[in-house]
Backbone as CSV, one residue per row, in Angstrom:
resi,resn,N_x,N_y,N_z,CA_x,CA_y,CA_z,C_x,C_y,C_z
1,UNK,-14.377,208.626,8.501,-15.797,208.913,8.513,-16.530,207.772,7.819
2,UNK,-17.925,207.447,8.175,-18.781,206.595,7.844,-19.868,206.886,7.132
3,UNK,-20.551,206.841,6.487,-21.859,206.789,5.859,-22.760,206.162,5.745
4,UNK,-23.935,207.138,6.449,-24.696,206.654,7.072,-26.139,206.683,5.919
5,UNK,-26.678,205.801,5.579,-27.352,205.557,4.830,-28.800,206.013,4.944
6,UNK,-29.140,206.003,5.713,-30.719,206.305,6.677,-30.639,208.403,6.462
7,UNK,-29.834,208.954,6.939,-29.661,210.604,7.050,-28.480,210.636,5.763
8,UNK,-28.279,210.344,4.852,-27.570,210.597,3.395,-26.453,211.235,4.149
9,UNK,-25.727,210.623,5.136,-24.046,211.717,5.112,-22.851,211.149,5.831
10,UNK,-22.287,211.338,6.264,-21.150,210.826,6.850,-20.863,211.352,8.114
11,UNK,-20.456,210.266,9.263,-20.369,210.004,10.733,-18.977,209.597,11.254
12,UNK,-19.116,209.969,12.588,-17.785,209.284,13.212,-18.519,209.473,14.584
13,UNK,-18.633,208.004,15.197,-19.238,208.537,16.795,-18.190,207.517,18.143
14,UNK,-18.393,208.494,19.210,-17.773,208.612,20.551,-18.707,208.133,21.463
15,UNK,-18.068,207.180,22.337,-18.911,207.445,23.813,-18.060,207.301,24.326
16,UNK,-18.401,208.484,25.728,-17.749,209.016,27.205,-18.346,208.623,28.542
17,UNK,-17.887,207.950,29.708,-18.366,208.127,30.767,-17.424,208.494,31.461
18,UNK,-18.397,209.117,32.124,-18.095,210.351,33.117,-18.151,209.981,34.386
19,UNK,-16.958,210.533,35.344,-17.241,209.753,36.573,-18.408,211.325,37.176
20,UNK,-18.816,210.892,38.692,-19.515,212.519,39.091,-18.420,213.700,39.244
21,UNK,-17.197,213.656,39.359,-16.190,214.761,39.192,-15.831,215.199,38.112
22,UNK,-16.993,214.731,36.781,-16.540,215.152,35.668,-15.308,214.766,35.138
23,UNK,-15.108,213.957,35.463,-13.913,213.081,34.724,-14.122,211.993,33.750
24,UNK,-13.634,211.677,32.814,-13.890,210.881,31.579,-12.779,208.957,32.330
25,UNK,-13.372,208.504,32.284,-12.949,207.223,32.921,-13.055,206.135,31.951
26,UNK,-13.753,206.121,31.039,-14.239,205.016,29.730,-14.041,206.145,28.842
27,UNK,-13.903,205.332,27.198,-14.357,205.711,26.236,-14.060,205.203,25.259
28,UNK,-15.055,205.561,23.770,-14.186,204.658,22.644,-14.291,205.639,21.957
29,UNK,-13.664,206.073,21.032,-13.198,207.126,19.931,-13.671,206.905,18.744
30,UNK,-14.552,207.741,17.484,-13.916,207.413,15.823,-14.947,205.897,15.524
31,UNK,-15.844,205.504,16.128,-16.431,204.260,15.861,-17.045,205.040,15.040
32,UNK,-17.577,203.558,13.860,-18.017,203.977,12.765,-19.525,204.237,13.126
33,UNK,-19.634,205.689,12.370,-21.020,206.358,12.328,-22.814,205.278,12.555
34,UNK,-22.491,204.356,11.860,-23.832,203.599,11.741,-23.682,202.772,13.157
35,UNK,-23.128,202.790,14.023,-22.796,201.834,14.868,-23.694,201.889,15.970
36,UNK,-24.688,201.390,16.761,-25.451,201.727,17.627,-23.941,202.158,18.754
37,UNK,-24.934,203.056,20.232,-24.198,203.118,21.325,-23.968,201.851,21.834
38,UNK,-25.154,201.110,21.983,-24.364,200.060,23.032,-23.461,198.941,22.552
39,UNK,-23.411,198.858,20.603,-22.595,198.248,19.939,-20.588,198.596,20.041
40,UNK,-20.725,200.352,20.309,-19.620,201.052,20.243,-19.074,200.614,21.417
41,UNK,-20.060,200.671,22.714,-19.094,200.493,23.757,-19.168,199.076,24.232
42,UNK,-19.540,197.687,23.654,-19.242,196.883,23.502,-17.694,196.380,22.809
43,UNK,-17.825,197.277,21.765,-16.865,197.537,20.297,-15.427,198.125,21.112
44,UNK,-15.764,198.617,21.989,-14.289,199.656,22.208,-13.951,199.424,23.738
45,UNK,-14.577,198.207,24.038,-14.414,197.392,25.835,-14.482,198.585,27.094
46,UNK,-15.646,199.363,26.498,-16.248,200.204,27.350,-16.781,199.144,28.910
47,UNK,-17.429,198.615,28.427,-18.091,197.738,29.544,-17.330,196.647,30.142
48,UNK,-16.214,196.233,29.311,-14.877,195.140,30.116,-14.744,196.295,31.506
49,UNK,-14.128,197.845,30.978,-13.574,199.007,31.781,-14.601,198.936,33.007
50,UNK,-15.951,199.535,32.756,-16.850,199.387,33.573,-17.024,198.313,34.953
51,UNK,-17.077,197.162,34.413,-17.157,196.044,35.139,-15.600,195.708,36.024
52,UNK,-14.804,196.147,35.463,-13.654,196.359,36.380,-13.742,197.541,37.523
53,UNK,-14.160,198.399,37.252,-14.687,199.343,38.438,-15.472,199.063,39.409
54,UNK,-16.720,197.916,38.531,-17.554,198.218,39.137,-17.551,196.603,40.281
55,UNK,-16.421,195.702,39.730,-16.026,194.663,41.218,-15.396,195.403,41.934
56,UNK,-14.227,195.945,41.735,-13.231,197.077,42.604,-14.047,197.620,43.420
57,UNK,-14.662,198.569,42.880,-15.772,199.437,43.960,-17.247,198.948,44.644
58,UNK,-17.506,198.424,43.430,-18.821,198.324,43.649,-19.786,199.885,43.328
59,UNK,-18.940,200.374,42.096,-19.667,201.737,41.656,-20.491,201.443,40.962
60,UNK,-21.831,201.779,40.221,-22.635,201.728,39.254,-22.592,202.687,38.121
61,UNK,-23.319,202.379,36.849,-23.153,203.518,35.719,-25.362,203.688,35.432
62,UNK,-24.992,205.135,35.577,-26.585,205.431,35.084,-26.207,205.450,33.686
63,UNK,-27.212,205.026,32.612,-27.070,205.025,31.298,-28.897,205.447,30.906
64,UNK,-28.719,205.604,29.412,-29.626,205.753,29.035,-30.682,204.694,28.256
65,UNK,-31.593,204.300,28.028,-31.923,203.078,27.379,-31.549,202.309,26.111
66,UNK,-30.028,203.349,25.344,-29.558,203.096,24.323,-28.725,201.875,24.392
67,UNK,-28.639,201.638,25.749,-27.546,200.776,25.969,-27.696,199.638,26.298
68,UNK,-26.973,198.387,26.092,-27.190,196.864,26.019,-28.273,196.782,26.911
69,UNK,-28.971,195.576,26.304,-30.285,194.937,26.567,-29.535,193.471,27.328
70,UNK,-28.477,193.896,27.237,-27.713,192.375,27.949,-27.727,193.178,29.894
71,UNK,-27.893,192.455,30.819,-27.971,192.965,31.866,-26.856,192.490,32.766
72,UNK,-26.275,193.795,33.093,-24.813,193.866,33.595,-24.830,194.560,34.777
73,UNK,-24.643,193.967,35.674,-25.238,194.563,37.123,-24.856,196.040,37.849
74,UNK,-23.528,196.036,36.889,-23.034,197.624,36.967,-23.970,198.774,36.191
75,UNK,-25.081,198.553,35.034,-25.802,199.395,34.468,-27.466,199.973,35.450
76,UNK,-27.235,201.207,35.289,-28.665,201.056,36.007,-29.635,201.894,34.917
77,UNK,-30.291,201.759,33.845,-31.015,202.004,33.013,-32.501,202.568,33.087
78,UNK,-32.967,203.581,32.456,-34.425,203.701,32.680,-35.035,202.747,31.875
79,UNK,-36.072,202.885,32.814,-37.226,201.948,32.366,-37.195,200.596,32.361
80,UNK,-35.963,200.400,33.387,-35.357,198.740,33.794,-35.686,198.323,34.883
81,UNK,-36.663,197.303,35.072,-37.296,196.907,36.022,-36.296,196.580,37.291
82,UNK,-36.091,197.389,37.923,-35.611,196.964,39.282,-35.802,197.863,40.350
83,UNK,-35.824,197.160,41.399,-37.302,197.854,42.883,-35.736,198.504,43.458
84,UNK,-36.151,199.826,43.672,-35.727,200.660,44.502,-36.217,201.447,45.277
85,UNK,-35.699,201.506,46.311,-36.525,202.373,47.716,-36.919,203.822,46.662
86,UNK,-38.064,204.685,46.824,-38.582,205.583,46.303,-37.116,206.707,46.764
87,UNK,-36.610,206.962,47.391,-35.347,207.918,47.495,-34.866,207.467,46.529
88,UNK,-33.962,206.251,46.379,-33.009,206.304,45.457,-33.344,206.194,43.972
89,UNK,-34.822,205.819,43.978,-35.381,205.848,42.763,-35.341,207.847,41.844
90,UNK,-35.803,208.350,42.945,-35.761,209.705,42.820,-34.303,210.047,42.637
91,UNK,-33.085,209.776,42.975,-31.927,210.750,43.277,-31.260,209.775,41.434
92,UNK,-31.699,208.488,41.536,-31.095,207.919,40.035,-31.639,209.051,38.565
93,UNK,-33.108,209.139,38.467,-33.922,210.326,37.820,-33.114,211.465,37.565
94,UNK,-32.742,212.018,38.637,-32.331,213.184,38.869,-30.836,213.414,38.246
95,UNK,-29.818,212.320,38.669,-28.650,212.057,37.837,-29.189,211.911,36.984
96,UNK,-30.011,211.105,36.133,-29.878,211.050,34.717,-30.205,212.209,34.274
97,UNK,-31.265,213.307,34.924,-31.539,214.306,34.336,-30.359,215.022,33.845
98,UNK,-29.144,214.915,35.127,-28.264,216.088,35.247,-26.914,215.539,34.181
99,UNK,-27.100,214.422,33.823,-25.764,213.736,32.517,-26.870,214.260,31.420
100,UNK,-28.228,214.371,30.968,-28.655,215.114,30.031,-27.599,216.493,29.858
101,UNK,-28.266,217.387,30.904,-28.072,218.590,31.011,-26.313,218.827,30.473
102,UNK,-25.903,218.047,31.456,-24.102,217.976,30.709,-23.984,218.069,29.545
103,UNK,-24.504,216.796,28.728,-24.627,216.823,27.598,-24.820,217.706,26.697
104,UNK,-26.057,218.326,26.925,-25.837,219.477,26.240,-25.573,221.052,26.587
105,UNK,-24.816,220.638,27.654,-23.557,221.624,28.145,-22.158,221.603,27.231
106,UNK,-21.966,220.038,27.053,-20.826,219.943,26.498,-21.158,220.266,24.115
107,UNK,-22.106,220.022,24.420,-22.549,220.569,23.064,-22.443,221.953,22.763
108,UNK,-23.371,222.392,23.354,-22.986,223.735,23.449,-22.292,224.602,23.262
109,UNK,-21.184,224.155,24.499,-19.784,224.452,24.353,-19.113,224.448,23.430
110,UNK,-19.310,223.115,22.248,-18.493,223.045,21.376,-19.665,222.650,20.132
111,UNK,-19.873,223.647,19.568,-21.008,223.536,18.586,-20.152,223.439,16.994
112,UNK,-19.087,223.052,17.328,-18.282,222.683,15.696,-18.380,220.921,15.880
113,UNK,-18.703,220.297,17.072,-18.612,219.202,16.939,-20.148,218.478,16.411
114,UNK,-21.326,219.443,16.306,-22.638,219.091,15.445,-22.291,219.422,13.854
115,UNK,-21.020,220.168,13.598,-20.704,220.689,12.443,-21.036,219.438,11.394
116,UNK,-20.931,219.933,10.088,-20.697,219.042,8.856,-19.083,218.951,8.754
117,UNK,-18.743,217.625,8.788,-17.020,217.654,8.088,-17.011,217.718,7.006
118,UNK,-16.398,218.800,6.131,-16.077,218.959,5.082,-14.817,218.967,4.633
């Protein structure tokens, strides 16, 4: 655990991506609490993983604006200037809405993981 200076307590943070079958395909574990997201999955070759998918396939990752300001053609980010036909502009929205909603589906679910470690 980490301590986080700003909220007086101690951290340990995760990031997951998810493919659309709900499958976990990336991730980094246990990064230290103060660590931004897009530092962690820099930190834990989240985005090496990514970018290997994303020549292979040619898949993309919706993310949220937490994530690198470095532009990686596999990220598709809100509020990131790039022209898309008004459909796919709408159906990207809509995924991001619905990795919210997960989110705090998967919270939910497991409400010992907002816990305090003691």
């Amino acid at each position: 655990m980490f301590y986080n200076g700003w909220t007086h307590d101690h951290y340990v943070s995760n990031v997951f991506v998810f493919s659309p079958q709900g499958l976990i395909i990336a991730r980094t574990l246990n990064a230290p609490g103060c660590m931004h997201d897009s530092q962690i999955a820099e930190w834990g070759s989240v985005y090496a993983k990514l970018e290997e998918v994303f020549r292979a396939t040619g898949g993309q990752v919706v993310v949220d604006s937490a994530f690198s300001e470095t532009t990686y053609g596999f990220l598709l980010k809100s509020g990131q200037d790039v022209v898309l036909p008004t459909a796919i502009g709408k159906q990207v929205t809509s995924l991001r809405q619905s990795t919210e909603w997960g989110m705090r589906a998967l919270q939910a679910s497991f409400p010992r993981l907002k816990g305090r470690l003691t």
